[in-house]
BALOBA-1460 file (C-alpha; in Angstrom, 3 decimals):
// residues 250
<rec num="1" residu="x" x="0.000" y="0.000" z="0.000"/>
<rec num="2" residu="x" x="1.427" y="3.568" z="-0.840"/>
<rec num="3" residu="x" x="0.276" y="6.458" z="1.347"/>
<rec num="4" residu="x" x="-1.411" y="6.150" z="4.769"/>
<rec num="5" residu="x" x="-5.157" y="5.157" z="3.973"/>
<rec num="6" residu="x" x="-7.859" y="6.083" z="6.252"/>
<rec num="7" residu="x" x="-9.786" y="2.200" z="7.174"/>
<rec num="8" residu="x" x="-13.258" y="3.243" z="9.070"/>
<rec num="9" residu="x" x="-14.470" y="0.511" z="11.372"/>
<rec num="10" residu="x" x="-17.561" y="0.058" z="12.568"/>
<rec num="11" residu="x" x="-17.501" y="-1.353" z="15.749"/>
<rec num="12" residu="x" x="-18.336" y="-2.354" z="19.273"/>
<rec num="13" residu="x" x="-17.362" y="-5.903" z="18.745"/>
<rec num="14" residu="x" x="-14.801" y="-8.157" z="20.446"/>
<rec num="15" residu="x" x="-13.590" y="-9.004" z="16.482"/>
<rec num="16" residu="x" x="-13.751" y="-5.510" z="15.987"/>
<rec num="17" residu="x" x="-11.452" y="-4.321" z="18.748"/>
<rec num="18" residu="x" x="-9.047" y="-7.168" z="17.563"/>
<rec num="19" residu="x" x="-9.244" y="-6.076" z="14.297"/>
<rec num="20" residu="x" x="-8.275" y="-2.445" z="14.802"/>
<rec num="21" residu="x" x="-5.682" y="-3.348" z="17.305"/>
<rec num="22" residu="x" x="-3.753" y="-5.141" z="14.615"/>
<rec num="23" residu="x" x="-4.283" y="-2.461" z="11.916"/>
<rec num="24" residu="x" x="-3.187" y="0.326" z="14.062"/>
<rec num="25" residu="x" x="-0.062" y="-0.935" z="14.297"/>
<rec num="26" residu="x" x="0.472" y="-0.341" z="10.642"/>
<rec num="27" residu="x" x="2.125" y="2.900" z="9.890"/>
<rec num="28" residu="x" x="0.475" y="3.016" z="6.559"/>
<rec num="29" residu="x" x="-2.728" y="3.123" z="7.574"/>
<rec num="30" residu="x" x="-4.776" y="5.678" z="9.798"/>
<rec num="31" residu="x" x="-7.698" y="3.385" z="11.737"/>
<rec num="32" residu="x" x="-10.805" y="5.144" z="12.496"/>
<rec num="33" residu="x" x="-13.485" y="2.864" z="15.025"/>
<rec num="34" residu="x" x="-17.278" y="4.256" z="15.347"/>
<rec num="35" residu="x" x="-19.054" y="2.776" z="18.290"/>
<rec num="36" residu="x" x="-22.969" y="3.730" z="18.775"/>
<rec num="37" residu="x" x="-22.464" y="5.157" z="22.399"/>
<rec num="38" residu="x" x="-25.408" y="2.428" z="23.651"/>
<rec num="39" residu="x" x="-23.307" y="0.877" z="26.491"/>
<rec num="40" residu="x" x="-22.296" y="3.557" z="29.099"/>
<rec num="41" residu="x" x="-18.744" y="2.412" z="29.412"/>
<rec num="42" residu="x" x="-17.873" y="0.760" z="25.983"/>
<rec num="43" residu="x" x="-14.529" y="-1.292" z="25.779"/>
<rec num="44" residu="x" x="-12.511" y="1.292" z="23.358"/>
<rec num="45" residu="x" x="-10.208" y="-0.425" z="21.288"/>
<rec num="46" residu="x" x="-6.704" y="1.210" z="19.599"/>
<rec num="47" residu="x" x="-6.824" y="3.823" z="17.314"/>
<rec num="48" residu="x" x="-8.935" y="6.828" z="16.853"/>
<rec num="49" residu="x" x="-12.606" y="6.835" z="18.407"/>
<rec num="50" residu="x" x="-15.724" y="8.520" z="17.338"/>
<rec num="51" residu="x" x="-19.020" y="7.418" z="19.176"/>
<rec num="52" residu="x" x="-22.294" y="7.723" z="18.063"/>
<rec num="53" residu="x" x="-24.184" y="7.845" z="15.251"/>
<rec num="54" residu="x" x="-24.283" y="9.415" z="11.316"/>
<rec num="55" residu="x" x="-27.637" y="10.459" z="10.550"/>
<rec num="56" residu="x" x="-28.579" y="7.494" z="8.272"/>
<rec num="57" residu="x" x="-26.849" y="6.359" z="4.846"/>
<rec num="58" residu="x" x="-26.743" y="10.363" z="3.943"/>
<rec num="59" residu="x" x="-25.009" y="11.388" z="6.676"/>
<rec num="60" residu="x" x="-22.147" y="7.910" z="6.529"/>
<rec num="61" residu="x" x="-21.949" y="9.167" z="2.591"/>
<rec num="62" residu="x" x="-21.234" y="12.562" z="3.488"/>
<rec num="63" residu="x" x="-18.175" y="11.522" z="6.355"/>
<rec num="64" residu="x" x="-16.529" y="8.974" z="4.219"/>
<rec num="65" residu="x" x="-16.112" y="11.629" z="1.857"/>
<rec num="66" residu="x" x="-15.371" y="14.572" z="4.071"/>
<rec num="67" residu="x" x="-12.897" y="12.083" z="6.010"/>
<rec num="68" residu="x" x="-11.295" y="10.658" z="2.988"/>
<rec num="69" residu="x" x="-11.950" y="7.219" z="3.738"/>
<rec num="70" residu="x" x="-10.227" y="4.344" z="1.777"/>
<rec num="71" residu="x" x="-12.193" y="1.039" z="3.253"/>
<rec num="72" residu="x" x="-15.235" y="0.414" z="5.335"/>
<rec num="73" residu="x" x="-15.467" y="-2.505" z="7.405"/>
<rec num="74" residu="x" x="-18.715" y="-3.078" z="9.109"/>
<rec num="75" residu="x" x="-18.045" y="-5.423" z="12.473"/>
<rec num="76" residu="x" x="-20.765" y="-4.376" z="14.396"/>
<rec num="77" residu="x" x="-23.174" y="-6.926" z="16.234"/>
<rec num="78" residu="x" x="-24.788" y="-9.582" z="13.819"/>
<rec num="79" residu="x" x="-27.780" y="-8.064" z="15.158"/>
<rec num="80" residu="x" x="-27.405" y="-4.316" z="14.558"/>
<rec num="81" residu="x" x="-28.884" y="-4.325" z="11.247"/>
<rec num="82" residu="x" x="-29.978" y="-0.569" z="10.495"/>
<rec num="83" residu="x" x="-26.109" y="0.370" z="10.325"/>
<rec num="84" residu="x" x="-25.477" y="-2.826" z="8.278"/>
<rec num="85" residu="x" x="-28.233" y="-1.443" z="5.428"/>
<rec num="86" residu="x" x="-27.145" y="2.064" z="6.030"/>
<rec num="87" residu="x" x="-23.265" y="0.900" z="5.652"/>
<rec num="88" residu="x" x="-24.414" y="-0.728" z="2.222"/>
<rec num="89" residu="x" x="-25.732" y="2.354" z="0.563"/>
<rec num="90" residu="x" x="-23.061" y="4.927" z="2.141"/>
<rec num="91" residu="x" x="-20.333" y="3.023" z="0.806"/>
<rec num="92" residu="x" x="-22.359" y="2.426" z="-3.034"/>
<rec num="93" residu="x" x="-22.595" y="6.054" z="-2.534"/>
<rec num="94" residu="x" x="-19.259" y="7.377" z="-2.536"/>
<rec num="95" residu="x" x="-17.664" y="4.186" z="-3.863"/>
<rec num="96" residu="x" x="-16.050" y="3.073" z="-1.184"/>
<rec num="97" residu="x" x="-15.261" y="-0.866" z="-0.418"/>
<rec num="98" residu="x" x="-16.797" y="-2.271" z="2.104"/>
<rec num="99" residu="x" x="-16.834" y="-5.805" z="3.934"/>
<rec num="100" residu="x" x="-18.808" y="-7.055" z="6.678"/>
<rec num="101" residu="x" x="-16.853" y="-9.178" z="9.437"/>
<rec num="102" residu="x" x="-19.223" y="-11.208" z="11.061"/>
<rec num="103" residu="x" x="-18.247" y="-14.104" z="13.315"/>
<rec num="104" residu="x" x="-19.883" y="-17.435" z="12.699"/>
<rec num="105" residu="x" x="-23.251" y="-18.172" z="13.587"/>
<rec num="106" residu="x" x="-24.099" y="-20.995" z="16.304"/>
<rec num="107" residu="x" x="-24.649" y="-24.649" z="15.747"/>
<rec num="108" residu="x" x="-26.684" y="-26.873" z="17.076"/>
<rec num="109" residu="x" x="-25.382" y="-30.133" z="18.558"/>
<rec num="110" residu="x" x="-26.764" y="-33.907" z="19.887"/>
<rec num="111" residu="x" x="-28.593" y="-33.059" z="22.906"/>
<rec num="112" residu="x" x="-29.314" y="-29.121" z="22.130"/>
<rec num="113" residu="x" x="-33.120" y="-28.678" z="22.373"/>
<rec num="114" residu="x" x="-33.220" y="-25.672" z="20.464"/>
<rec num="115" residu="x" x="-35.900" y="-23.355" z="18.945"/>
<rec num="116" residu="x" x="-35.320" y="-21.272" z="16.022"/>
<rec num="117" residu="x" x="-37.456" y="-17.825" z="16.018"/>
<rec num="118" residu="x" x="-36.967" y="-14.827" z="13.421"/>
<rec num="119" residu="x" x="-37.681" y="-12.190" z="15.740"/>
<rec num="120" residu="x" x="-38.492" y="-11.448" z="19.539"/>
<rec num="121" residu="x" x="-41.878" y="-11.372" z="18.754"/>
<rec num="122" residu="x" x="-41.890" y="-15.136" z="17.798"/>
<rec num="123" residu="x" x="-39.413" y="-15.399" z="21.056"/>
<rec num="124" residu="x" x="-42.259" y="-14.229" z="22.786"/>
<rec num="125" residu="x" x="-44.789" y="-16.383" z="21.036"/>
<rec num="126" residu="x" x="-43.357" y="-19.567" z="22.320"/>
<rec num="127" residu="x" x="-42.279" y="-18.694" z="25.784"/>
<rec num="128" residu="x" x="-45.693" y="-19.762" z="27.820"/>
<rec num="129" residu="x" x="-45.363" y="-22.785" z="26.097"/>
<rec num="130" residu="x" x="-41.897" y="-23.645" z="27.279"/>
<rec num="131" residu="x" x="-41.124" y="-22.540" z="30.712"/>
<rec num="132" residu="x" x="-42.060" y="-20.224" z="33.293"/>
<rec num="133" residu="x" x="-38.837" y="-19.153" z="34.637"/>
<rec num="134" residu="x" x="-36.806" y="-17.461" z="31.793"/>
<rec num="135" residu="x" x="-33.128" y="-16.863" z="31.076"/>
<rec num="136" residu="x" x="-33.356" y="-13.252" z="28.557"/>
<rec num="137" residu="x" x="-29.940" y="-12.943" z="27.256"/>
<rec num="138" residu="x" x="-30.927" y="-10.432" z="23.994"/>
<rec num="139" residu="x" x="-29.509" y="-7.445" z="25.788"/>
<rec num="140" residu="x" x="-31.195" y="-4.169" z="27.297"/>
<rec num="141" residu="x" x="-33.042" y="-3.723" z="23.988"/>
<rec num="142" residu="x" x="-36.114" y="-5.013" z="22.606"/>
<rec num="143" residu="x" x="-37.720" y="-6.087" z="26.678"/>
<rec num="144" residu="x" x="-41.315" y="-4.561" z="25.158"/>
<rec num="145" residu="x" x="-41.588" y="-7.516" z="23.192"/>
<rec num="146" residu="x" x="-42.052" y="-10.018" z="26.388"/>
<rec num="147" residu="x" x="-43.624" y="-7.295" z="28.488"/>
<rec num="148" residu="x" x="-47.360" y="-8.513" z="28.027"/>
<rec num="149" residu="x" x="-45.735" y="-11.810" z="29.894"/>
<rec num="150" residu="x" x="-46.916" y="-11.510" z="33.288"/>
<rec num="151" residu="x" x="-47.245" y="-15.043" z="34.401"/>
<rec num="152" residu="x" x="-43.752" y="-15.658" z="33.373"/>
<rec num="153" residu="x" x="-40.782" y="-14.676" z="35.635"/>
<rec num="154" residu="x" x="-37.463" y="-13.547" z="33.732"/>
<rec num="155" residu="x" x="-33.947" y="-12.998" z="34.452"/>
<rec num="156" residu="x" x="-32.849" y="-10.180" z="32.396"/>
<rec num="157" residu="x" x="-28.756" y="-10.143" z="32.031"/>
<rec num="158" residu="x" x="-27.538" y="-7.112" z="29.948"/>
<rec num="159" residu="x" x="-24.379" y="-4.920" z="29.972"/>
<rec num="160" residu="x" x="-26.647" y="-1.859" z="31.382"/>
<rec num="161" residu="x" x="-29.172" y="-1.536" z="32.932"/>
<rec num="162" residu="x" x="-33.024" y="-1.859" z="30.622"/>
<rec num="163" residu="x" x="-35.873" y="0.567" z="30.122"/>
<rec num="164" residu="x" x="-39.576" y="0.175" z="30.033"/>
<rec num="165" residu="x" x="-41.271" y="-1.152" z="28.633"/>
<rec num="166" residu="x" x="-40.194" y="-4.306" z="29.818"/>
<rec num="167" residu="x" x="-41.938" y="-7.609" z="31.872"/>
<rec num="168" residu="x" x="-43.477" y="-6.892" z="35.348"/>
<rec num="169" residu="x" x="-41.920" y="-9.910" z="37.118"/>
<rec num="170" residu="x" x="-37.897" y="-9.700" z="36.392"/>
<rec num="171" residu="x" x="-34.753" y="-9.471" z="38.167"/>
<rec num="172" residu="x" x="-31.876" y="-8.166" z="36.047"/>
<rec num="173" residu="x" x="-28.214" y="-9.152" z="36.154"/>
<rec num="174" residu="x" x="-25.724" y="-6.243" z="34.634"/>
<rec num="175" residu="x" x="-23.098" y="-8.591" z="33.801"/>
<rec num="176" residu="x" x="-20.498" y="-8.503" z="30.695"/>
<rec num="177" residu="x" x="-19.054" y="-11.738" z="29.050"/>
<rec num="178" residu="x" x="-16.971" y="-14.117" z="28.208"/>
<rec num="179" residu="x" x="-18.807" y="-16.117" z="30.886"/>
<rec num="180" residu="x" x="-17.902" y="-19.902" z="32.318"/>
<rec num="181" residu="x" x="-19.825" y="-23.205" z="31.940"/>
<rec num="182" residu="x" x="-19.784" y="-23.623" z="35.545"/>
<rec num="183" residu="x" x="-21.179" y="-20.172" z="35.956"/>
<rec num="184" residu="x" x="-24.186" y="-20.171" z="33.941"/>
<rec num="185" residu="x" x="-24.673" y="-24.074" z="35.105"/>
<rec num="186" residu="x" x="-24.971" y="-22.193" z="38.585"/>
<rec num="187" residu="x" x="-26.829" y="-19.571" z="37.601"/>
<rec num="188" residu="x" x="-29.405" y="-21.747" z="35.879"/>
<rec num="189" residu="x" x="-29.855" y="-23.544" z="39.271"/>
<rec num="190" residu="x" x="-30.269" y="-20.751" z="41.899"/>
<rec num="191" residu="x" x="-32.798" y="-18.888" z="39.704"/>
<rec num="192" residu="x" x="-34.544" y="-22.309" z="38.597"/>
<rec num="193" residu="x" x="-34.932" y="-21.457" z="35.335"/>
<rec num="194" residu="x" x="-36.366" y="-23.396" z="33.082"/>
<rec num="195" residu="x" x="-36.421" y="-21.725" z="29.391"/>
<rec num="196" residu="x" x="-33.964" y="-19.603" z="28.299"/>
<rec num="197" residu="x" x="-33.646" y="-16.959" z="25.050"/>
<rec num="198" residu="x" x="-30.955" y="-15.846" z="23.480"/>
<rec num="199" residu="x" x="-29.858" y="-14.249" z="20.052"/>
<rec num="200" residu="x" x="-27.550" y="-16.316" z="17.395"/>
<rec num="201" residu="x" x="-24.792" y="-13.619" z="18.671"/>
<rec num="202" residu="x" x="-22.064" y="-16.394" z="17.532"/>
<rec num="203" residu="x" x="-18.626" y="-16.282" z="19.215"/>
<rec num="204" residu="x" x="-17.255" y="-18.060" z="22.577"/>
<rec num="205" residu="x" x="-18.083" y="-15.514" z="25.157"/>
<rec num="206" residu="x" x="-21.481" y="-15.714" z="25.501"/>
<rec num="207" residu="x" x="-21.551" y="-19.755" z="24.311"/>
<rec num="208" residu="x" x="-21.579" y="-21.291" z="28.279"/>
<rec num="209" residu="x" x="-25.068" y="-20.508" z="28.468"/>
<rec num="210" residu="x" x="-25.763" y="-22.807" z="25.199"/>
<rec num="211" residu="x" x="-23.915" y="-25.481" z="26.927"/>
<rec num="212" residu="x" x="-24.535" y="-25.357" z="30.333"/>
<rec num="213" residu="x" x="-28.573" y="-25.752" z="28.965"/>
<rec num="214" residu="x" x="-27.983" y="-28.577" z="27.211"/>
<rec num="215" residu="x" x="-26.598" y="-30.027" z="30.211"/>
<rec num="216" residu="x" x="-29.475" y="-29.258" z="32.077"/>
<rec num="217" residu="x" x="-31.782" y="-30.502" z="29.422"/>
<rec num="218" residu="x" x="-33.302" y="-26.991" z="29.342"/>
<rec num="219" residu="x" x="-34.665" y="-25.710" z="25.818"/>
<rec num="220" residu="x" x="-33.255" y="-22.983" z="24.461"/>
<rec num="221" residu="x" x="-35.584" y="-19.817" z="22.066"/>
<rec num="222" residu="x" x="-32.957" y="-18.640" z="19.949"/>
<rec num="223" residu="x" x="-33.142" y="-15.573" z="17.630"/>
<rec num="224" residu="x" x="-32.247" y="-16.204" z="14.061"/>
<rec num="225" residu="x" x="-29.420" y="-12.997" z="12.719"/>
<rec num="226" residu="x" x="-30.867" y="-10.685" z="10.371"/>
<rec num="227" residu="x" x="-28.843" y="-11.279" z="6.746"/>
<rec num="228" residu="x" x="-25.983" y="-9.535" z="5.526"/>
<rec num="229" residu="x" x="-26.659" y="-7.232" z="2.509"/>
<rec num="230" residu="x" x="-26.348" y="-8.477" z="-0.434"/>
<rec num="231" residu="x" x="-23.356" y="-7.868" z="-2.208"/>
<rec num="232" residu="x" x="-21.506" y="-7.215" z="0.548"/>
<rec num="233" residu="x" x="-18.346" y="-9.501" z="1.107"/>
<rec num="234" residu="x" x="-18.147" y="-11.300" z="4.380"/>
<rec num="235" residu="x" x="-14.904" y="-12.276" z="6.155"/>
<rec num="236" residu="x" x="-15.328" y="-14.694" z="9.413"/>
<rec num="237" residu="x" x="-12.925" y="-13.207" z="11.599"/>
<rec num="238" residu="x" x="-10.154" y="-10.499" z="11.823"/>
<rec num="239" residu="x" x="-7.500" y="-12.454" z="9.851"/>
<rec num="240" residu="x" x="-9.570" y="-12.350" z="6.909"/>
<rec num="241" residu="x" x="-10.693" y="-9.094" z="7.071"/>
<rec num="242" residu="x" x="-6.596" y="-8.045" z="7.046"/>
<rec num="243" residu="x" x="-6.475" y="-10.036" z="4.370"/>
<rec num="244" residu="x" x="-9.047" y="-8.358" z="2.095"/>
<rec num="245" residu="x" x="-7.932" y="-5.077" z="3.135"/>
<rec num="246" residu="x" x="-4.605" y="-5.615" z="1.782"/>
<rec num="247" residu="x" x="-6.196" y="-6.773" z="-1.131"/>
<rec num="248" residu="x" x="-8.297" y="-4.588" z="-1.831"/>
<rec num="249" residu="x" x="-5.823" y="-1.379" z="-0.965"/>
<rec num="250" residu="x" x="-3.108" y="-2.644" z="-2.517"/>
């Protein structure tokens, strides 16, 4: 690559903050990471820092152009989808190349008992069917969707603490990952839960929960991940998203 070129991350990932810690090291490029500014104390990885939003696809367009930027790479949650979209048409905008790093998807194994959903409505749906002592693990957002719930009681974990609207019998746990096996297996226990919901996040820090369930023999409501755009190129983890970069910079 000749000249420093400007790489604009989208972040607020662990693969994200991995990703800009390697690039930053590179004197020939200048690394740019955007977090959202939803979690009060967000982990800030290497390199410059910006938080909070654009103003929709217009206002991306309009600072990868007045911020010269070289390369997009979009490695926020699988779940954020408005920046995904938005990320799409800023970069077809001004032309600028963009990737998505997304980390793989979980799998189901012998012994899971799990039950695919496309939203947290359909999460919702199937609860009173399931258990009546829940495990939420989709994060502060999105609690209105199991707030008409009020014979079920739900453990809330999140990062901060949730908003209303959200269900009238809950406890909530601020607690950040990677978390242990024997951890959740214990936390399952003492709150005697008996369903628990989570999004298809991917990744190893949030897994135990998956495992320590299936252990348990507990079933599991999990959230299917909104697609990637189309078009869009998608590397798996930070390695391969180096990789393109290089490629595609030169």
């Amino acid at each position: 690559m000749s000249g420093t070129r400007h790489v604009l991350v989208l972040g607020g990932t662990t693969e994200a903050r991995r990703l800009a810690e390697e690039l930053a090291g590179d004197p020939a490029l200048r690394v740019t990471s955007s977090l959202a500014g939803r979690v009060a104390e967000p982990r800030r990885p290497a390199g410059e820092v910006r938080i909070g939003g654009f103003g929709g696809p217009a206002g991306l367009a309009r600072w990868l152009r007045e911020h010269r930027v070289d390369a997009l790479i979009d490695a926020t949650h699988p779940f954020a989808g408005t920046i995904s979209f938005n990320a799409a048409e800023a970069a077809a905008a001004v032309h600028v190349p963009l990737l998505a790093l997304r980390r793989p998807g979980w799998v189901a194994g012998p012994g899971d008992h799990w039950h695919p959903v496309d939203s947290l409505a359909g999460a919702a749906e199937l609860l009173p069917g399931l258990g009546e002592r829940v495990f939420l693990t989709t994060g502060r957002m999105g609690l209105a969707a199991f707030a008409r719930l009020d014979r079920l009681w739900f453990l809330v974990r999140s990062v901060d603490a949730p908003e209303p609207p959200q269900p009238a019998r809950m406890e909530v746990l601020l607690d950040r990952g990677p978390f242990t096996v024997e951890g959740e297996a214990e936390l399952l226990r003492r709150h005697r839960i008996d369903v628990v919901v989570t999004k298809d996040s991917g990744g190893r820090a949030t897994a135990a929960k998956l495992t320590a369930a299936r252990d348990a023999g507990i079933p599991v409501v999990v959230v299917r991940r909104p697609p990637v755009p189309g078009g869009v190129p998608v590397a798996e983890d930070p390695a391969a998203a180096v990789t393109w970069l290089r490629n595609t910079l030169g």
